[in-house]
N, C-alpha and C positions, 0 to 999 in steps of 0.2 A: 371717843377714845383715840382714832386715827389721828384727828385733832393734835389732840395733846402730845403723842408721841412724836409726832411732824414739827408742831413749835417747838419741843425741849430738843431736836435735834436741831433745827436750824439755831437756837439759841447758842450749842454748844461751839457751832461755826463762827457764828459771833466773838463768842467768848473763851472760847475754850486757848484759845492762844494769846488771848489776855494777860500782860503781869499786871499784879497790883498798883504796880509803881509806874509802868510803862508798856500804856494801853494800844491796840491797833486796832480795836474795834469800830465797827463802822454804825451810821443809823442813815436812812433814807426818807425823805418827806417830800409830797407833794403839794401842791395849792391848795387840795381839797383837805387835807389832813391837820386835826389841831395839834397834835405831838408828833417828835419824827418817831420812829421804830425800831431805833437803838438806843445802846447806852448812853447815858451821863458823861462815861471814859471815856467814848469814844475819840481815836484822831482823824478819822475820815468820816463822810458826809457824802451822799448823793440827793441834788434837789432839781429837777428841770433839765434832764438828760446832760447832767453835769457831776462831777467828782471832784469832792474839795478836801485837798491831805495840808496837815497841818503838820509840821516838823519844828524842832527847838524855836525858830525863827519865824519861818514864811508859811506863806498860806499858796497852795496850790492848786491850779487849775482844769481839771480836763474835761473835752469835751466827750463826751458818751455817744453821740451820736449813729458812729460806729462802733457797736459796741466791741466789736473783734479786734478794734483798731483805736482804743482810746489816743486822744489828740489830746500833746496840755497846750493849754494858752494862752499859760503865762503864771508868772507869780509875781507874790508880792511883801516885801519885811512888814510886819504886824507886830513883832517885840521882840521879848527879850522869854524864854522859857515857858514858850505855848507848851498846854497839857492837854486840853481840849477842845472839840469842836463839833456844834450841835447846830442842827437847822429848821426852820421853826417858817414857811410861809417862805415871805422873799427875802429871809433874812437869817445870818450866822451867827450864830454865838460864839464865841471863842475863848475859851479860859488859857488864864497864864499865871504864873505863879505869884503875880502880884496886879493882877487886873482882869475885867471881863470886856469883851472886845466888842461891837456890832459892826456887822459889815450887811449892806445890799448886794443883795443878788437879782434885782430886778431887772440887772443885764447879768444875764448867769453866766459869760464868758470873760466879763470886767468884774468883779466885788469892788466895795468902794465904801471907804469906811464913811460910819453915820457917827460913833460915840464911845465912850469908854468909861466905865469905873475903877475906879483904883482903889486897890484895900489893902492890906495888910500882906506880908509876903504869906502864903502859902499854896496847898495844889488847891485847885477849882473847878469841880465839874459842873455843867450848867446844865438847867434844862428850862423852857418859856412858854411864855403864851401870847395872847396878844398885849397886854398888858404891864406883865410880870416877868421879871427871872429871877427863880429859886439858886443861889449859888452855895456850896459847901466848900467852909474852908480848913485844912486841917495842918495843924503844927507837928512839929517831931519827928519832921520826915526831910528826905533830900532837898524839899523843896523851901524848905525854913520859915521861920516862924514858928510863934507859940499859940494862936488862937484856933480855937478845935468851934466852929458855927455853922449853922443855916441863916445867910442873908436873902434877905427880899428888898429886890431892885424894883421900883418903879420904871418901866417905860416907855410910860405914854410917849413922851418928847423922845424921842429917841437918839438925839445928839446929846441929852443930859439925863443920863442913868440915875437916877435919884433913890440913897439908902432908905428905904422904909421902913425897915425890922430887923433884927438880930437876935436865934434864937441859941443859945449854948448846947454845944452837944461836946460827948465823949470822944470821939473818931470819925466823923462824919467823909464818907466815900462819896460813890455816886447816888443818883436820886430820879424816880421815874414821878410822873404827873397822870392823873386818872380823875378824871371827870372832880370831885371838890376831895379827893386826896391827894397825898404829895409824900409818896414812898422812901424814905432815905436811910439809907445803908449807914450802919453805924459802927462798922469794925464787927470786934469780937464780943461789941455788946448789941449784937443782931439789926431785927430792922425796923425803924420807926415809923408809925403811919401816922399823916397830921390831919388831922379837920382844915381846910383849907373854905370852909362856906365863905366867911370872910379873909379872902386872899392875901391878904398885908401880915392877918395875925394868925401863922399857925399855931393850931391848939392840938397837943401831944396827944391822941385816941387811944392808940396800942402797939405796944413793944412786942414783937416776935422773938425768942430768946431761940436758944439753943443752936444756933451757928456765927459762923464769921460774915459780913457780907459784902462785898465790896462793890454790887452794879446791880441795874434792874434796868429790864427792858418788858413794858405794860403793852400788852395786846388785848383789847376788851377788856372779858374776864380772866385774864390771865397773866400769871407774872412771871418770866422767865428771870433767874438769879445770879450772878457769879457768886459763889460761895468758898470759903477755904475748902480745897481736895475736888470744887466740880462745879457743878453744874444744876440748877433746883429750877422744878416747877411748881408753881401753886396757884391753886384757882383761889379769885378772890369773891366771895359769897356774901349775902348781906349782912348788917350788921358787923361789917369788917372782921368777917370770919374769912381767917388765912387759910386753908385746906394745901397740905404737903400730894400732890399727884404723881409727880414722880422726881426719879434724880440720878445723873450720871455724876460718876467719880471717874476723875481723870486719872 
């Protein structure tokens, strides 16, 4: 129980100063780790005692080293209306409202771009693996465009992002990855969980109804939530049983 109470507060740090439209939230990822441990939304990023902020434009640098005394070290133009930024190994994801971005961080004080897919204008939050990036794209908003999907990116090559799938959704926000699920927030028509065994072709499992949801951030068994009015936890149990544990309202 200490547990649970410790993740859904640090989640609400995360999140809690989150807007729908214009995220700050952060995720953090190590070498060792196959997801990072924040949101989808997120615009900042720590991977290899390094902080990576991502504004309209540019991608930013700091070194962590001293943590008391963060060092930037530089930046650098990536496009035109960055939204997010996800880290995944020795490598960044970077969504923008008309493309998904790959940068190395194999020198974590240089980034250095590998590749880019371009799609349709709207927002895009990402999250990857070694293989894959799941991206959601949604219309009707500041960020334009009409297409409301979950795309799967191949990539392997990673200088050529190659479309693999296109799955239609209603509202599609951010999205967390959990061993063969792939959790994605769907507005105010709740949150989708996909069968991901085969990676390319998500197959729809189960709809959680009765909230808004706009992020998810998966720890083991556990999924901390941005929802309309706060903040949710749920343990996720076999059999893709959702369990509500607890929930702060902002």
């Amino acid at each position: 129980m200490k547990k649970i109470f410790f993740l859904i507060l640090s989640g609400s740090i995360f999140i809690a100063s989150c807007d729908k439209s214009d995220n700050t939230s952060g995720n953090k990822t190590t070498a060792a780790e196959s997801t990072g441990q924040g949101g989808s939304l997120a615009r900042f990023t720590t991977a290899n005692d390094h902080m990576y902020i991502v504004d309209d434009r540019k991608l930013y640098t700091y070194s962590l080293l001293d943590e008391k005394h963060p060092q930037l070290k530089g930046s650098i133009d990536v496009g035109f209306s960055i939204e997010t930024i996800y880290s995944y190994k020795d490598k960044l994801f970077i969504g923008s409202s008309s493309a998904m971005y790959i940068y190395s961080i194999s020198n974590p004080a240089q980034p250095s771009k590998l590749g880019q897919a371009t799609h349709v204008r709207s927002c895009d939050p990402v999250v990857a693996n070694d293989s894959l990036a799941y991206v959601t794209v949604r219309g009707g908003t500041r960020c334009g465009g009409t297409t409301n999907a979950l795309m799967v990116y191949d990539v392997k090559y990673i200088t050529q992002p190659l479309l693999r799938k296109t799955v239609n959704m209603e509202s599609p926000y951010g999205l967390g990855l959990n061993g063969k699920r792939l959790y994605v927030c769907n507005g105010s028509n709740g949150l989708n969980v996909y069968d991901i065994t085969d990676p390319v072709t998500p197959v729809l499992k189960k709809q959680l109804a009765g909230g808004t949801f706009y992020d998810v951030i998966i720890i083991d068994d556990l999924m901390i939530a941005m929802i309309e009015g706060g903040t949710a936890l749920y343990e996720l149990k076999a059999n893709d049983e959702i369990s509500l544990a607890a929930k702060i309202v902002n």
